[in-house]
SEVEX-63963 format. One line per field, with one value per residue (C-alpha): x, y, z. Coordinates in nm, 4 decimals, padded with zeros to 6 digits. Example, Ala and Ser with C-alpha at 12.3 -4.5 7.8 and 13.67 -1.06 7.14 Angstrom:
<pts>
c1 <- c(01.2300  01.3670);
c2 <- c(-00.4500  -00.1060);
c3 <- c(00.7800  00.7140);
</pts>
This chain:
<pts>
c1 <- c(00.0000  00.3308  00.4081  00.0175  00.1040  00.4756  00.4623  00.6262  00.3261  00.0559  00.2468  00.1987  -00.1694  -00.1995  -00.0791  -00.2793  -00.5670  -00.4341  -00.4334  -00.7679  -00.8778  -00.7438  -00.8935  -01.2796  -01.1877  -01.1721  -01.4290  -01.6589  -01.5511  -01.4320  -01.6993  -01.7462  -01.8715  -02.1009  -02.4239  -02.5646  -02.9096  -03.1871  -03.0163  -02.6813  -02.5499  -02.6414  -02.5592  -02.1742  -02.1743  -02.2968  -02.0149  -01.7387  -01.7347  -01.8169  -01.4575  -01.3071  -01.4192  -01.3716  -00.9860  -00.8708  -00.8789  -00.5526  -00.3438  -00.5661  -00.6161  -00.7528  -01.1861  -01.1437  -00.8854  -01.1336  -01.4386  -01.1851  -01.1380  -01.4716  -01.5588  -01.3381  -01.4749  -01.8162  -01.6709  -01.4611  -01.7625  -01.9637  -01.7153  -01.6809  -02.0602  -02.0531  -01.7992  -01.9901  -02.1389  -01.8699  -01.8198  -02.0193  -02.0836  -02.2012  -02.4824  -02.5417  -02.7357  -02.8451  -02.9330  -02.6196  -02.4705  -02.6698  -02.5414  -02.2105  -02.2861  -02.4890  -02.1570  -01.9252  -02.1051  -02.1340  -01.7853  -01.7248  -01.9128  -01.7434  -01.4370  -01.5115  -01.6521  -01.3071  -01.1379  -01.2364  -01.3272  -00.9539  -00.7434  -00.6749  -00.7228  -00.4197  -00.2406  -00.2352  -00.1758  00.1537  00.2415  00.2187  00.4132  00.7188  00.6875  00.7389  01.0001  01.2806  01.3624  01.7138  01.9545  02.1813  01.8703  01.8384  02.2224  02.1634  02.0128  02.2091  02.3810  02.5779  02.9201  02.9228  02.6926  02.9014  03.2196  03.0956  02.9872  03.3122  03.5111  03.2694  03.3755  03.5541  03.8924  04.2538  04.4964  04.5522  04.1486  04.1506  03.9024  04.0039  04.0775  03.7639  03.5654  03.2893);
c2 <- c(00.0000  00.2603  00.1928  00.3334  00.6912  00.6971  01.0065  00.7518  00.6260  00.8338  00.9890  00.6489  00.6900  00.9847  00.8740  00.5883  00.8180  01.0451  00.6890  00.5858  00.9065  00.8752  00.5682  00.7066  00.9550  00.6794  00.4608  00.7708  00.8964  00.6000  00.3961  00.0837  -00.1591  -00.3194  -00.3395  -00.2569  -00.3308  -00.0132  00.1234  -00.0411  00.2335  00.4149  00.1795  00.1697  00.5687  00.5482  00.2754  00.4412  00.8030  00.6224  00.4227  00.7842  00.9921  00.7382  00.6401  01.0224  00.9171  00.6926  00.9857  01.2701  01.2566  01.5779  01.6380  01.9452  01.9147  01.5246  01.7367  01.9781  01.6005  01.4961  01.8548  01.7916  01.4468  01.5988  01.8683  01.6019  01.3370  01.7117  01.7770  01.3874  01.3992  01.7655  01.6062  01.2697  01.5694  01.6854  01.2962  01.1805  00.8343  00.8971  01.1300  01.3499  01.2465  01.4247  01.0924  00.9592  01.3035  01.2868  00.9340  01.0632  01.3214  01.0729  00.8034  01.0512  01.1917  00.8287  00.7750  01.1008  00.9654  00.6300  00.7834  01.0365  00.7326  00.5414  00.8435  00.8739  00.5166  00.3564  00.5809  00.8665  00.6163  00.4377  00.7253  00.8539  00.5299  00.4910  00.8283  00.7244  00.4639  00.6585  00.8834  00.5975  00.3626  00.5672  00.3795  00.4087  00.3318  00.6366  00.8346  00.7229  00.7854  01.1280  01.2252  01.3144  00.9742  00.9591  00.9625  01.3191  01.4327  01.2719  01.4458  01.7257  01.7761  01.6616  01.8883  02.2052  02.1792  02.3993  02.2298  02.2837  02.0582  01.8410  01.8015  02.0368  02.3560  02.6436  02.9090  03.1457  02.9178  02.7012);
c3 <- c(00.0000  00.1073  -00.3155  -00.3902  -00.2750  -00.3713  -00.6410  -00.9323  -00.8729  -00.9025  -01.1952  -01.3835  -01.2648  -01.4396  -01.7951  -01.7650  -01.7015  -01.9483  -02.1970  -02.0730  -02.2179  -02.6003  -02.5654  -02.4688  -02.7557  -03.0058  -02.9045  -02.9257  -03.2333  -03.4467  -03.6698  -03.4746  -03.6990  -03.3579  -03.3464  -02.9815  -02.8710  -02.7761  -02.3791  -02.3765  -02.5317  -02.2629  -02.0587  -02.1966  -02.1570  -01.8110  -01.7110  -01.9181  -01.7481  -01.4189  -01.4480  -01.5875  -01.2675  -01.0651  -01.1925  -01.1288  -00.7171  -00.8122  -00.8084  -00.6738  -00.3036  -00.2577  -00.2675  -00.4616  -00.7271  -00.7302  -00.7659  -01.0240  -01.2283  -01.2490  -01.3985  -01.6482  -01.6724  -01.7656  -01.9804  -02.2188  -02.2387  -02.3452  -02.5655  -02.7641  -02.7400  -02.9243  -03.1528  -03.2754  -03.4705  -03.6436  -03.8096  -04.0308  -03.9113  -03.5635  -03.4079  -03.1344  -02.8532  -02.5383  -02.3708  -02.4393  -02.2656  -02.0212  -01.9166  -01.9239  -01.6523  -01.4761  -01.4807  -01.3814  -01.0629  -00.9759  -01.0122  -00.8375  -00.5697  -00.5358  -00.5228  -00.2561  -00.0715  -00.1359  -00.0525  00.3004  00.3553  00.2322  00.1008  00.3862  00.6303  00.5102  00.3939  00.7953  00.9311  00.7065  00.8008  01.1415  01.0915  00.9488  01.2158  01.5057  01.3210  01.1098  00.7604  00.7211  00.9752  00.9494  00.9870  01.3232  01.3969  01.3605  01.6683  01.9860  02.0419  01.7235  01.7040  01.5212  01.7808  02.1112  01.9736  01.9256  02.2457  02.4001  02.1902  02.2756  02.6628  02.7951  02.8691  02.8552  02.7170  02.9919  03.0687  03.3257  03.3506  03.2015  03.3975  03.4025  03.2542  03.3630);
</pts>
């Protein structure tokens, strides 16, 4: 789970979101040579923007920049909706945009749930967890009980050369 919120990470979340989307784009605006029966379209709307909002809280674990995402979620499925006009081989339809903004509040919603239900929960307890244990060894060195530390200390007393107390000095 520590590998989930490593920032490598969520940057590979975020081309594969970034992917995910090309690949919406061309299902949505290529000819598909399939046949569909009456509602699954909607159906296949509904499920693909829910998956698309809901993907973004891989590597956004903030509510507002999620809530930001799922905007933009709506936005591009108004957008490839808007441009199934523009081609000549597939049509406009408000109930397939309206599915779209249906899917992605629900995914919205999921993730929100996930969010506060999994993903802080294990994000604080991991935090925690770094806090109490140190991970490298010569991190834990470099408190007061190092070597550095110890002669440093010995060498900032005040001393003559023969280990006795200055004169004047405490």
């Amino acid at each position: 789970m520590l590998l989930f919120f490593h920032p490598r990470i969520k940057l590979v979340c975020v081309v594969l979101w970034c992917l995910a989307w090309v690949l919406v784009a061309a299902v949505l605006l290529l000819p598909l040579p399939v046949s569909t029966p009456v509602g699954s379209d909607l159906l296949g709307h509904f499920l693909l923007f829910a998956v698309m909002a809901f993907g973004a809280v891989s590597f956004c674990h903030q509510l507002l920049r999620l809530f930001g995402l799922t905007l933009l979620t709506m936005v591009g499925g108004t957008a490839l909706e808007f441009g199934q006009r523009l081609v000549g081989y597939r049509t406009f339809d408000p109930a397939d945009l309206l599915a779209n903004w249906l899917g992605a509040g629900t995914g919205y919603l999921l993730a929100t749930v996930a969010l506060f239900l999994v993903i802080r929960p294990a994000d604080s307890m991991l935090r925690g967890a770094a806090r109490a244990a140190p991970l490298l060894p010569h991190r834990a060195m470099a408190g007061r009980d190092s070597p550095r530390a110890r002669a440093r200390a010995v060498l900032s007393r005040p001393r003559s050369v023969l280990g006795r107390a200055r004169p004047g000095l405490r």
